[in-house]
SEVOVO-967761 format. One record per atom (N, C-alpha, C): residue in three letters; x, y, z. Coordinates in steps of 0.2 Angstrom, whole numbers, plus 5000, padded with zeros to 4 digits. Example, Ala and Ser with C-alpha at 12.3 -4.5 7.8 and 13.67 -1.06 7.14 Angstrom:
2
ALA506649725039 ALA506249785039 ALA506649845039 SER506449895035 SER506849955036 SER506450005039 
% end
This chain:
431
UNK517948055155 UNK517648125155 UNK517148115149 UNK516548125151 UNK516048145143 UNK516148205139 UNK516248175135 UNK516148215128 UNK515448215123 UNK515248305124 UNK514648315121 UNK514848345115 UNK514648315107 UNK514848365102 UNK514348385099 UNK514248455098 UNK514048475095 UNK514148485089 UNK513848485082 UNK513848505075 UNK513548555073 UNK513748625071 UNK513148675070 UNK513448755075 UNK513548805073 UNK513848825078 UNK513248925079 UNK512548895075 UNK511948955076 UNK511748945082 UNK510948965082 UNK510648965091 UNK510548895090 UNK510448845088 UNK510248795091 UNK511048795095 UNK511448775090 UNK511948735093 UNK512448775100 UNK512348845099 UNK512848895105 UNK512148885113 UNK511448855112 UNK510948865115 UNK510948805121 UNK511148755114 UNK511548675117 UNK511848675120 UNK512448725117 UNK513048715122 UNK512948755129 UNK512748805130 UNK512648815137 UNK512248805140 UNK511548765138 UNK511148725143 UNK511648665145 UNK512048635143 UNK512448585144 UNK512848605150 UNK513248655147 UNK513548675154 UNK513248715159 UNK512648735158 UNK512348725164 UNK512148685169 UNK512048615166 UNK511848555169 UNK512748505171 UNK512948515167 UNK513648465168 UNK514148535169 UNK514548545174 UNK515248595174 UNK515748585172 UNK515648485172 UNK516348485170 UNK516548415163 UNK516048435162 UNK515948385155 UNK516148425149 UNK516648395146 UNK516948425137 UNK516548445134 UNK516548495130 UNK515848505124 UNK516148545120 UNK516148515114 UNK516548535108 UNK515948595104 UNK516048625101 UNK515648665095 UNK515848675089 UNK515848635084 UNK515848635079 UNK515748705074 UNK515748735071 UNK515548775067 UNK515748785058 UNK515848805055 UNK516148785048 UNK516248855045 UNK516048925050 UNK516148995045 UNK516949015050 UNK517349065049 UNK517549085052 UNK517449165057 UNK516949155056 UNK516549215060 UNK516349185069 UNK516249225073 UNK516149205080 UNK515149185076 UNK514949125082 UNK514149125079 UNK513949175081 UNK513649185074 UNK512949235073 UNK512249225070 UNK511749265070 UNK511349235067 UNK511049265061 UNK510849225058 UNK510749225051 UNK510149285052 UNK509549265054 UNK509249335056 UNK509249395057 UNK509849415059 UNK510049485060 UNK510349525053 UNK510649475046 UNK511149505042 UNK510649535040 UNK509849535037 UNK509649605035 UNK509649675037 UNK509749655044 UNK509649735050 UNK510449745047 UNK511149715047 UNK511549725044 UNK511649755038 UNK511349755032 UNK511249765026 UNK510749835028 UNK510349855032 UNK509849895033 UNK510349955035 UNK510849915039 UNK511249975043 UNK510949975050 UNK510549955052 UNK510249945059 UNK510849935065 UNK511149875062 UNK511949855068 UNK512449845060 UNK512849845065 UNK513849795061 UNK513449745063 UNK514349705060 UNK514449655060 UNK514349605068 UNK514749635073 UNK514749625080 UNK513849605082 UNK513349665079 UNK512849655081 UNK512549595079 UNK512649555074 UNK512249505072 UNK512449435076 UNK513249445083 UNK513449405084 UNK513049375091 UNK512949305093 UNK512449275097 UNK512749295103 UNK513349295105 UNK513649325110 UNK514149385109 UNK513949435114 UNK514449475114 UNK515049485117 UNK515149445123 UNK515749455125 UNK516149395120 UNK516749435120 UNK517249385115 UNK517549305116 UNK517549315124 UNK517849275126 UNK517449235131 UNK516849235128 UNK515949205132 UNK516149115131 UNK516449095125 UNK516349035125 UNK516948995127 UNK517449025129 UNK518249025131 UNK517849005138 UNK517649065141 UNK517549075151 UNK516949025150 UNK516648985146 UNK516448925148 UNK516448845146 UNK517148855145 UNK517448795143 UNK517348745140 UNK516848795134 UNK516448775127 UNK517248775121 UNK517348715121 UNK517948715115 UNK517748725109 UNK517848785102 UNK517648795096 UNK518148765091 UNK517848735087 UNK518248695081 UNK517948745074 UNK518448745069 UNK518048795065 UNK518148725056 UNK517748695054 UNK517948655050 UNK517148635046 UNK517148605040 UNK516548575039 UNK516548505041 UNK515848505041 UNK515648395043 UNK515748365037 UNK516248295036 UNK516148275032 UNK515748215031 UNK515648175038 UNK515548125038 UNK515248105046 UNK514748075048 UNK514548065053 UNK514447975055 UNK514847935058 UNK514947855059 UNK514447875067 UNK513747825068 UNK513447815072 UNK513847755076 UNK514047705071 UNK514247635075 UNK514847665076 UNK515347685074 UNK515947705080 UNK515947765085 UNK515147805084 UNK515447855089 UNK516047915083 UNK516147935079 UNK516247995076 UNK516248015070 UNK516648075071 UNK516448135064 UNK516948175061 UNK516948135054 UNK517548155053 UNK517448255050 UNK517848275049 UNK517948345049 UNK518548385043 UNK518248425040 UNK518748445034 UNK519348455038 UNK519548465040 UNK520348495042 UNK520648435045 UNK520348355045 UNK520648325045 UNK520948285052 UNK520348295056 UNK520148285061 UNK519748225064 UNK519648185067 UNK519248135070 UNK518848135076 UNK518348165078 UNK518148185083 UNK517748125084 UNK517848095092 UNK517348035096 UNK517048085100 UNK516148055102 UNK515948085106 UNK515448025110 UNK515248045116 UNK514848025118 UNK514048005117 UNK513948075116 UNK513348105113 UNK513648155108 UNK512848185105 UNK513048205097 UNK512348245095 UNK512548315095 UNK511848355094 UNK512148405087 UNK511648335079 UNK511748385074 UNK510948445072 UNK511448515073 UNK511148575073 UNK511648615069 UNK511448585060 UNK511948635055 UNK511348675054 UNK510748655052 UNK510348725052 UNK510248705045 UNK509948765039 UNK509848755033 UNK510648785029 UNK510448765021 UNK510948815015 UNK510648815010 UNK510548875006 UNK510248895001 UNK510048834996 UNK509648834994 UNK509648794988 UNK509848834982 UNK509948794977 UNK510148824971 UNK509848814966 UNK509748854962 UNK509348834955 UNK509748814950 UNK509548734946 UNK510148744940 UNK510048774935 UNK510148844936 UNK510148904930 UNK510848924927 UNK510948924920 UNK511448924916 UNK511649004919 UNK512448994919 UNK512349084925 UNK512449114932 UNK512249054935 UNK512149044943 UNK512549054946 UNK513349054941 UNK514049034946 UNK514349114945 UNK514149154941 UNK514249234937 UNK514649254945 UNK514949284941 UNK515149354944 UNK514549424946 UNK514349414952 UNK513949464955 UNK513249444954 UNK513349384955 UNK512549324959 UNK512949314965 UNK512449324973 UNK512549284978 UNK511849264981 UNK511949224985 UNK511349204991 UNK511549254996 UNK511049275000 UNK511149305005 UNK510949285013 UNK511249245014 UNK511549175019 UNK511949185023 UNK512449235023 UNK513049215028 UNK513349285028 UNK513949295034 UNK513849365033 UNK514449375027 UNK514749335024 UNK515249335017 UNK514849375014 UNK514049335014 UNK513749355007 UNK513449425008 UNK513649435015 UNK513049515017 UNK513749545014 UNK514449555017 UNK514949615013 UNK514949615005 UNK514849555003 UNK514949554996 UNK514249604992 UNK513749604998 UNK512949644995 UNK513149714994 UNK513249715002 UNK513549785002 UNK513849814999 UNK514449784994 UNK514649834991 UNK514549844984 UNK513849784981 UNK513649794976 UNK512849834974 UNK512549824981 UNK511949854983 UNK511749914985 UNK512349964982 UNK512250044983 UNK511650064979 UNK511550144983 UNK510850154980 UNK510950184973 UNK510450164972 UNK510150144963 UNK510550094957 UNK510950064962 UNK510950014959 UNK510449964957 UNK510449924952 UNK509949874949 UNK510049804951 UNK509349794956 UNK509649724958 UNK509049684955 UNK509049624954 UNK508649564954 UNK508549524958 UNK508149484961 UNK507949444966 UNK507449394965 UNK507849334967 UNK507649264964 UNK507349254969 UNK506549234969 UNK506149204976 UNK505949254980 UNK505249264981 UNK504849294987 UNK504549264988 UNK504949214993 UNK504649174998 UNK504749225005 UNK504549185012 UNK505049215018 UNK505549245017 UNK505849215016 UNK506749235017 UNK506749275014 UNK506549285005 UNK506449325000 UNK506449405002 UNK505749385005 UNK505349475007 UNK505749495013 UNK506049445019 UNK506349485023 UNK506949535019 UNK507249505015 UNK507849515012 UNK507749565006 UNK507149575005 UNK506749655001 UNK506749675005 UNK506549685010 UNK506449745014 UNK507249785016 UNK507649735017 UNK508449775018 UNK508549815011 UNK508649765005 UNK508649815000 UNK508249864996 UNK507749875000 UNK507149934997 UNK507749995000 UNK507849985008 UNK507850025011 UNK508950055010 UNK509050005007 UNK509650035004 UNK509450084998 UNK508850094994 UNK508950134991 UNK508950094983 UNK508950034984 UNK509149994976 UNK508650014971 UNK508550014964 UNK508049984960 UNK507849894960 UNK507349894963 UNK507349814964 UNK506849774958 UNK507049714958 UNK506449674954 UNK506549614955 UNK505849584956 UNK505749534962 UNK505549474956 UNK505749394955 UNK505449364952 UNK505349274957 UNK504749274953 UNK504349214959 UNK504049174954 UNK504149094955 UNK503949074951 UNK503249044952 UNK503049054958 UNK502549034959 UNK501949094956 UNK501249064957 UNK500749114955 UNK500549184960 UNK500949174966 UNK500849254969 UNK501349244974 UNK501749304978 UNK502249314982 UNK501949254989 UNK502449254993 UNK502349214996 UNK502049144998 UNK501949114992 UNK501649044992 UNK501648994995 UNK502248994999 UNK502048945005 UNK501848935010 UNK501749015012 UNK501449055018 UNK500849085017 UNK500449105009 UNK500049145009 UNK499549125002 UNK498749115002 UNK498249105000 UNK498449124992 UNK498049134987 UNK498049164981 UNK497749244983 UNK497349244986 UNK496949324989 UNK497549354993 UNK497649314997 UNK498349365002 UNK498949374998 UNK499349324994 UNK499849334992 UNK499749374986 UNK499249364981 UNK499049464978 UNK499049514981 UNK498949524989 UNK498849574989 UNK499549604993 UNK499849564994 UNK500749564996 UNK500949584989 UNK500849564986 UNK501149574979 UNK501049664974 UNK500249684976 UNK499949744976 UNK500449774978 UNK500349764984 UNK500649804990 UNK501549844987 UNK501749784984 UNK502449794984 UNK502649824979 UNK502149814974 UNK502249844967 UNK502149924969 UNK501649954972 UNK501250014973 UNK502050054978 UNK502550014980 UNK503150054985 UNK503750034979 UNK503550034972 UNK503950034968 UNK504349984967 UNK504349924968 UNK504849854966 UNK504349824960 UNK504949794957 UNK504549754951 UNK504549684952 UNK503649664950 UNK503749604952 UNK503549574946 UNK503849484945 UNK503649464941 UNK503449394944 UNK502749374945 UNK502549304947 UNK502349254942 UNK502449194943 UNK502349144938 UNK502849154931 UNK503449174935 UNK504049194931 UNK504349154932 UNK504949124928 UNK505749074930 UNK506349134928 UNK506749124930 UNK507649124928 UNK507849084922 UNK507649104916 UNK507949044912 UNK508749034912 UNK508949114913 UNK509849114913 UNK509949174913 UNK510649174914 UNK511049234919 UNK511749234914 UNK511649294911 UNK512249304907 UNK512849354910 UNK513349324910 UNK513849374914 UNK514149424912 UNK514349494913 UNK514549534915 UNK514249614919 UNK514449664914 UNK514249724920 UNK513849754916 UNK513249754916 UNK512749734917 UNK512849644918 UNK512549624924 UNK512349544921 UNK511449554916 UNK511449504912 UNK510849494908 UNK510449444911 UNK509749444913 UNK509549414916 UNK509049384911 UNK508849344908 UNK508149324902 UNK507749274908 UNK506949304906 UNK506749264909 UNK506249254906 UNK505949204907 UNK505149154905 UNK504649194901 UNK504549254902 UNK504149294900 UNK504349314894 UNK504849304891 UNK505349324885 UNK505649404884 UNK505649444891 UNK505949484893 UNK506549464896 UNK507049524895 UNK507549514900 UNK507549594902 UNK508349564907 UNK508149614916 UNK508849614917 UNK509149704916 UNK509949714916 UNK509749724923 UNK510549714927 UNK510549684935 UNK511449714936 UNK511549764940 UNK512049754945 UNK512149684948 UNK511849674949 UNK511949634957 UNK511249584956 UNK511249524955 UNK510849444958 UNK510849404963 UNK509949424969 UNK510349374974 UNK509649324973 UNK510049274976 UNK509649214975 UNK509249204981 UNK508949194982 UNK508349194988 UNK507849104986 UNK508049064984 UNK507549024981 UNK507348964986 UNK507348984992 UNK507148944997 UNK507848905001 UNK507748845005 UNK508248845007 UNK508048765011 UNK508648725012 UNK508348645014 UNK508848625020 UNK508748575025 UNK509248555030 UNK509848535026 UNK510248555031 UNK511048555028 UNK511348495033 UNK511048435029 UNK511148355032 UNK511448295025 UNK511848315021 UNK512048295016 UNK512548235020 UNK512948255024 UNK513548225029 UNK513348165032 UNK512648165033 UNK512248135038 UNK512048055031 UNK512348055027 UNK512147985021 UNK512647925024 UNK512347885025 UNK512547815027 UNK512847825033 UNK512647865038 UNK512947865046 UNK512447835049 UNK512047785049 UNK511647755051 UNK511147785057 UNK511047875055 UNK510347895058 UNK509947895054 UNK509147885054 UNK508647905049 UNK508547965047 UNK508547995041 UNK508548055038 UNK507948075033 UNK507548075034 UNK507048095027 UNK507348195023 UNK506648225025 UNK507048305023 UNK507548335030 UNK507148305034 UNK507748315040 UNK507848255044 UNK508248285049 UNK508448205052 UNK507848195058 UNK507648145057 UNK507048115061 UNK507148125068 UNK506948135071 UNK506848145079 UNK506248135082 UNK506348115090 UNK505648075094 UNK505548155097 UNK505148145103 UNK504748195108 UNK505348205112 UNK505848175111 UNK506648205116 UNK507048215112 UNK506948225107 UNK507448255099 UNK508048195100 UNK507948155103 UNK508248095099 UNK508248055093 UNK508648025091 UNK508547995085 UNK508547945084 UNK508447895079 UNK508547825080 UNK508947795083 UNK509547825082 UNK509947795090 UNK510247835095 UNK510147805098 UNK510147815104 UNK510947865108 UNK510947945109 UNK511247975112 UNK511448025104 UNK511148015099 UNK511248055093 UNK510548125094 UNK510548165093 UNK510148205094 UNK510148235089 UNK509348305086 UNK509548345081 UNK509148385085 UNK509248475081 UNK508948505083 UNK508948585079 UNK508448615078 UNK508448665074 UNK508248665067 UNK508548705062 UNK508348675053 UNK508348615051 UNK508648585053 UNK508948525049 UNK508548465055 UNK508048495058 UNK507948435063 UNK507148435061 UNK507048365060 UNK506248355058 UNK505648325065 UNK505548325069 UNK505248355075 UNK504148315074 UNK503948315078 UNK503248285076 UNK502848345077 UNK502548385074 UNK501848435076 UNK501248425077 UNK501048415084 UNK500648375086 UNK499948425083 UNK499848475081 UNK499548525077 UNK499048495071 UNK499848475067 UNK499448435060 UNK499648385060 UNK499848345066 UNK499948265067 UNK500548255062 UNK501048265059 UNK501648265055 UNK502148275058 UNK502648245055 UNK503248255057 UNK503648305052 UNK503848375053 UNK503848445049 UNK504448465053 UNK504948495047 UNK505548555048 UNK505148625047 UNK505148635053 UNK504848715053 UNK505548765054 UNK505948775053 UNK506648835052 UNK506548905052 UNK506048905061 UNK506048945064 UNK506348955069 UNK506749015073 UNK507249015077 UNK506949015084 UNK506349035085 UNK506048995093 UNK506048915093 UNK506048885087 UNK506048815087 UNK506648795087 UNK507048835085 UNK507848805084 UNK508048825093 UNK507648885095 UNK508148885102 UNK507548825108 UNK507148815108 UNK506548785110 UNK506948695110 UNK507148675105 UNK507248615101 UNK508148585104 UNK508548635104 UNK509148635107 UNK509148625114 UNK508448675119 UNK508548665125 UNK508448615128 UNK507848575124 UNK507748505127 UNK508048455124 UNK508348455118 UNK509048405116 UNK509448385121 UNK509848465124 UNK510348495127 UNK510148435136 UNK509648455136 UNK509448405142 UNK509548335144 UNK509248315136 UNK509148255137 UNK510048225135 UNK510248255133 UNK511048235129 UNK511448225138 UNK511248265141 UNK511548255150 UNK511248205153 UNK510648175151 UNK510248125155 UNK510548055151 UNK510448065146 UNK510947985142 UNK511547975146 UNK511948045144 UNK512548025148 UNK512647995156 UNK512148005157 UNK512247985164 UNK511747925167 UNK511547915160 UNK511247835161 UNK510547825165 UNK510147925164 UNK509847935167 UNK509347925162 UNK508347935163 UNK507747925160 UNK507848015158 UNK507648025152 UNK507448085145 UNK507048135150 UNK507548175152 UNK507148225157 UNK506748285154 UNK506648265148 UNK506048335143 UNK505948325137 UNK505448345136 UNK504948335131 UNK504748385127 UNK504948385120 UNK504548455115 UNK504148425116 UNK503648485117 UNK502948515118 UNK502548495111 UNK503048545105 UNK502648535100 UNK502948575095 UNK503048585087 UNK503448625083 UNK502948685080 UNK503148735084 UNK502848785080 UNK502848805073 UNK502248815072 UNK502348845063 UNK501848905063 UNK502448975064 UNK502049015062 UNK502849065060 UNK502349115057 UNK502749165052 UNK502249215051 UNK502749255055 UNK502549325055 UNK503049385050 UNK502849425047 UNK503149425040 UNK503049525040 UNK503549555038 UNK503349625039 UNK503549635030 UNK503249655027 UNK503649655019 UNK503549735014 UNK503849765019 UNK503849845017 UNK503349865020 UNK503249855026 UNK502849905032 UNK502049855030 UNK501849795026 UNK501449785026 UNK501449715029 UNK501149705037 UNK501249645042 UNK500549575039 UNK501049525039 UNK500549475035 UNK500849405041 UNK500449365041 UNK500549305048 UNK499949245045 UNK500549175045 UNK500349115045 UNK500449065051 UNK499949035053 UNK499849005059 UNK499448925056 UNK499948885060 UNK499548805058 UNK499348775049 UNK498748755048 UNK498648725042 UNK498248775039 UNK498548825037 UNK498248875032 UNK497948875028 UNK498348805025 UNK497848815020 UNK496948755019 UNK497048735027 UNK496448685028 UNK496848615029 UNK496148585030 UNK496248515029 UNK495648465026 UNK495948425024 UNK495148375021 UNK494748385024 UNK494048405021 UNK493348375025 UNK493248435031 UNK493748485030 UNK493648535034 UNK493448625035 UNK493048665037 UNK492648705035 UNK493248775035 UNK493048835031 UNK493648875034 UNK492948925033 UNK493349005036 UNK493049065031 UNK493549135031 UNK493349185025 UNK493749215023 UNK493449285024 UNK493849335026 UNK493549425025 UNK494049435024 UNK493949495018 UNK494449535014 UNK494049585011 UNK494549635012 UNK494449715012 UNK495049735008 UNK495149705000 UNK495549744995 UNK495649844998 UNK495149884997 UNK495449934999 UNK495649955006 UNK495549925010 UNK495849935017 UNK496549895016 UNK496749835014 UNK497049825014 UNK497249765018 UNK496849745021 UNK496649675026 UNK496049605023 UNK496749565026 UNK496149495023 UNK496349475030 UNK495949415031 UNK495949355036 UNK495549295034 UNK495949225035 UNK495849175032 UNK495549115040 UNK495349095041 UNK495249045047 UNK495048975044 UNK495448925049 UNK495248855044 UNK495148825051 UNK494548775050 UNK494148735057 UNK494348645054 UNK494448605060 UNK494348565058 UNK493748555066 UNK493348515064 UNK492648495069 UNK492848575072 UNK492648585077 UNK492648635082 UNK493448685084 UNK493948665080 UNK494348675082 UNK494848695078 UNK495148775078 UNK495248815073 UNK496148775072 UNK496348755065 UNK496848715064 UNK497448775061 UNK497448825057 UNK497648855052 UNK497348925051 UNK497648995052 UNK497549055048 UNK498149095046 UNK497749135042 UNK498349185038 UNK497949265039 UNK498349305039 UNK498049375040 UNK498449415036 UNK498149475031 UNK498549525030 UNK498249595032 UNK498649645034 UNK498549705038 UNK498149685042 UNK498249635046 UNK497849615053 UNK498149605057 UNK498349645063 UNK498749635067 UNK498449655074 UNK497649645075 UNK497649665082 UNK497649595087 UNK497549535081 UNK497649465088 UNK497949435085 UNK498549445085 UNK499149395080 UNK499249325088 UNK499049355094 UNK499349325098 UNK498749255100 UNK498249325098 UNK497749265099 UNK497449215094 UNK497849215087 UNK497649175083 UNK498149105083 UNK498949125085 UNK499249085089 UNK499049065092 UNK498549065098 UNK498449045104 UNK497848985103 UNK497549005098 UNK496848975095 UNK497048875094 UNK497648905088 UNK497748855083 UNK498548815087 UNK499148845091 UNK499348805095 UNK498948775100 UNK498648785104 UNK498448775109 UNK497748685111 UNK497448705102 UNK497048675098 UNK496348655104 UNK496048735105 UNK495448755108 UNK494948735106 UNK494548695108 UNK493848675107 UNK493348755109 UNK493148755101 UNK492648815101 UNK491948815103 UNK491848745101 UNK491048745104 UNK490648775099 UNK490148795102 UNK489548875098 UNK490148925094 UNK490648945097 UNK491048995097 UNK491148995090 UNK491248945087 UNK491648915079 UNK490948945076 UNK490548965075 UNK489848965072 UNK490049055071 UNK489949065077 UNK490049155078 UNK490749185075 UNK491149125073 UNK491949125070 UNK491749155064 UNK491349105059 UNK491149105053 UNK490649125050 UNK490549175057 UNK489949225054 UNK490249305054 UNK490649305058 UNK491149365060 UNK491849335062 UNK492249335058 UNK493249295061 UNK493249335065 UNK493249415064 UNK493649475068 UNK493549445075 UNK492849405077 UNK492949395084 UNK493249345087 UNK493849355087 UNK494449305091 UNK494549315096 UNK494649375099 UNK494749375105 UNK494349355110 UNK493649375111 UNK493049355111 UNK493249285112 UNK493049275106 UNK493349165107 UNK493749155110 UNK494249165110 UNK494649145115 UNK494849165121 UNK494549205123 UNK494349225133 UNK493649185134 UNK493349175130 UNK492949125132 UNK493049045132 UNK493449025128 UNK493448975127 UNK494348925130 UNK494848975129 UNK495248965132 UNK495348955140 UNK495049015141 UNK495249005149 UNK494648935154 UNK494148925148 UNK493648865154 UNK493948815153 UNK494648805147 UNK494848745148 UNK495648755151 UNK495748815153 UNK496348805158 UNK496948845156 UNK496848865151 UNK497448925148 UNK497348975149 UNK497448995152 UNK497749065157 UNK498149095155 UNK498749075155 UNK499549075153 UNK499249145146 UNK498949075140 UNK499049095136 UNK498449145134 UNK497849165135 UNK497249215138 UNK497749285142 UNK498249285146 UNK498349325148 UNK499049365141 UNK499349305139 UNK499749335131 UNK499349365125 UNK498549345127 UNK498449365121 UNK498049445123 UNK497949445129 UNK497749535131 UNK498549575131 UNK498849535132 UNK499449585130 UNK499549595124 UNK499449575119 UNK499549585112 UNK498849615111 
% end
C-alpha cells in the first residue's frame, strides 16, 4: 500500500491531503501536524482577536470529523528529523514514520530578535492560536501595547489591536512602515496615515531590551523608553525547515523545488512557506508565503506525489509564484505586485498625491511592466496584477504608462487581450 506523508498540517498540507485522496481512494496519507488544535489558518487569528469568528472560525474544516470520513490519518507531534536515503521521519513523540512519498509543508515560525527580555512574562508572537488566547486576555481595551515590526504580518495584526480598543505603539527598525512591501514615499505615507488614527510610531527604531514586569519597560534606540501591558513581536518570519539539516534534500531559505515542486530527490516534495519555487516573473527562485501560493503549490505537489507513486511522468506544472500583497492597514488599502522596486537598467514612473492620499509606483523593464506598488489606489488592483503576472508586452502603451500610470486599464484591454488573455481582461473588468 502507498504511503503518502505529509509534514505541515496548514492549507498547504490539509489541500495535499485531499487532492491526494481525491486521486488515490485507497492510498495511506498520514498528516502530520505539531499544534494540538484541529488545522487552522494562521490568517484568520486577527478576525479572532477582532471578534469577527471563535476559534472554530479560524479552523480549515469545519466538520469535525472531515478528516476521519476521509481516511486522512492525523499525527499530532513535531519533525525531528527527515532521512531521504531510508525513506523516514523521525518525530517528537517517538515515532518512525516510512513513507513512499513526502510532502514538507511546515509553513513559516516567527523569528526572534535576540533582545535582553524577549522571554518576559507578557511578550508573545502572534502566530498560533495559543498565542491569540494569551492576547486576548492581555489586550483589553486601553490597555498599552507595544509592537515589534510593521512589516505584513505586523500591520495585519494592528489592525486587530486598534480595533480592540488598545493604546498601541508600533516600532520598526526600518526607515518607514512596511519596507519590504513599500517604497520610501509609500511606506511614509502608511506611516502618516497610522499616526493621524492614533498609534505611535517609531521608524528607524530598535528594541534594545525588555524589562519584566507589570508594567514591562521597553527602552528603545531612541533613548526613550515605552511602559507596555502586553509585547507582541511581529519581526517577520522565515521557513520552518531547521529538521530538514543533513536529510539529504537541498535547502537554501527554503527547500529548493523544480516546476513539479519536486526536489532533489526524487518523490520528496515541498510546498507552501517553507517551499522556495522559481518565479518565472523576476527569473528567481523565491519563498513568497502567501496562502494562494501555499494552496496553488500543494495542489500540484499533491498530483504529482500520485504520479511518482505509480511510476507515472509529473502530471502538473506550477505556473509560476505569485508575489503580490494586498494590505488593508486601518482602512488605508496599499498593494505590491512583482519587482517593485525595479530592476537594473530599468525605467519606472511615480504619482503621488500626499493630500488625497494615493501614490502609484510602476516599474518597466523594455516594454513590459515588471513590478508596482499603490497607496489608496484601488480601482485596478486586478489589472496591475494582470499586467506584471501575465508579463504583457506594452508596445506604444508603456509610453502612455509613463505619461499617465492611471491608464491601466486602457493598457491592458488593449494589450492583453491581442496577445490572448481573455481569462485575465475579463478579471480585470470585474475588479
Amino acid at each position: 500500500m502507498t504511503h503518502h506523508l505529509i509534514l505541515g498540517a496548514g492549507p498547504a498540507g490539509v489541500i495535499a491531503a485531499e487532492t491526494i485522496r481525491k486521486q488515490a481512494p485507497n492510498d495511506t496519507i498520514t498528516l502530520v501536524g505539531d499544534e494540538p488544535e484541529p488545522p487552522y489558518s494562521r490568517m484568520a487569528i486577527p478576525y479572532l482577536l477582532i471578534g469577527n469568528v471563535g476559534e472554530s472560525g479560524t479552523y480549515l474544516r469545519k466538520g469535525m470529523s472531515h478528516f476521519a470520513d476521509l481516511k486522512i490519518n492525523q499525527v499530532t507531534a513535531r519533525v525531528q528529523s527527515v532521512q531521504a536515503a531510508t525513506k523516514t521521519v523521525a518525530l517528537s513523540n517517538g515515532q518512525s514514520l516510512s513513507f513512499d512519498t513526502l510532502l514538507v509543508a511546515t509553513g513559516s515560525h516567527p523569528m526572534h530578535p535576540p533582545i535582553p527580555g524577549m522571554n518576559s512574562e507578557g511578550v508573545h508572537t502572534c502566530w498560533t492560536l495559543e498565542d491569540a488566547r494569551a492576547i486576548q486576555k492581555l489586550a483589553t481595551k486601553g490597555a498599552r501595547v507595544l509592537q515589534l515590526g510593521a512589516g505584513f504580518i505586523g500591520c495585519i495584526i494592528m489592525e486587530a489591536l486598534a480595533a480592540r480598543g488598545v493604546h498601541l505603539s508600533v516600532v520598526e527598525m526600518g526607515d518607514r512602515m512596511v519596507p519590504r512591501m513599500m517604497g520610501p514615499t509609500a511606506g511614509g505615507m502608511i506611516r502618516d496615515w497610522v499616526q493621524s488614527k492614533g498609534v505611535q510610531v517609531f521608524t528607524g527604531t530598535k528594541v534594545e531590551s525588555i524589562t519584566p514586569g507589570k508594567p514591562l519597560q521597553v527602552k528603545l534606540s531612541n533613548g526613550s523608553t515605552v511602559e507596555a501591558d502586553l509585547v507582541i513581536s511581529a519581526a517577520g518570519v522565515r521557513p520552518a525547515i531547521g529538521f530538514m539539516e543533513n536529510s539529504g534534500v537541498n535547502c537554501l531559505l527554503g527547500v529548493l523545488t523544480d516546476e513539479h515542486l519536486q526536489t532533489n530527490v526524487p518523490g520528496i516534495f515541498a510546498a507552501g512557506d517553507c517551499a522556495e519555487a522559481f518565479d518565472k516573473v523576476s527569473g528567481k527562485m523565491i519563498v513568497s508565503a502567501i496562502q494562494p501560493n501555499a494552496a496553488e503549490q500543494a495542489r500540484v505537489a499533491a498530483l504529482n506525489m500520485v504520479a511518482y507513486a505509480r511510476n507515472q511522468a509529473a502530471r502538473s506544472e506550477l505556473k509560476g509564484v505569485t508575489q503580490i500583497n494586498v494590505l488593508d492597514t486601518l482602512g488605508l488599502i496599499s498593494t505590491s505586485f512583482g519587482d517593485w522596486q525595479g530592476r537594473p537598467g530599468g525605467e519606472h514612473v511615480e504619482l503621488t498625491d500626499v493630500p488625497a492620499g494615493r501614490h502609484l509606483s510602476l516599474q518597466f523593464e523594455g516594454d513590459v511592466l515588471v513590478g508596482c506598488n499603490s497607496v489608496g489606489w484601488t480601482d485596478h488592483v486586478g489589472v496591475m496584477r494582470g499586467l506584471v503576472e501575465g508579463q504583457v508586452k506594452l508596445g506604444a502603451w508603456k509610453e502612455t504608462l509613463k505619461k499617465d500610470p492611471t491608464k491601466l486599464m486602457e493598457a491592458y484591454l488593449a494589450c492583453a487581450q491581442g496577445q490572448g488573455d481573455w481569462s485575465g481582461a475579463n478579471d480585470a473588468r470585474r475588479r
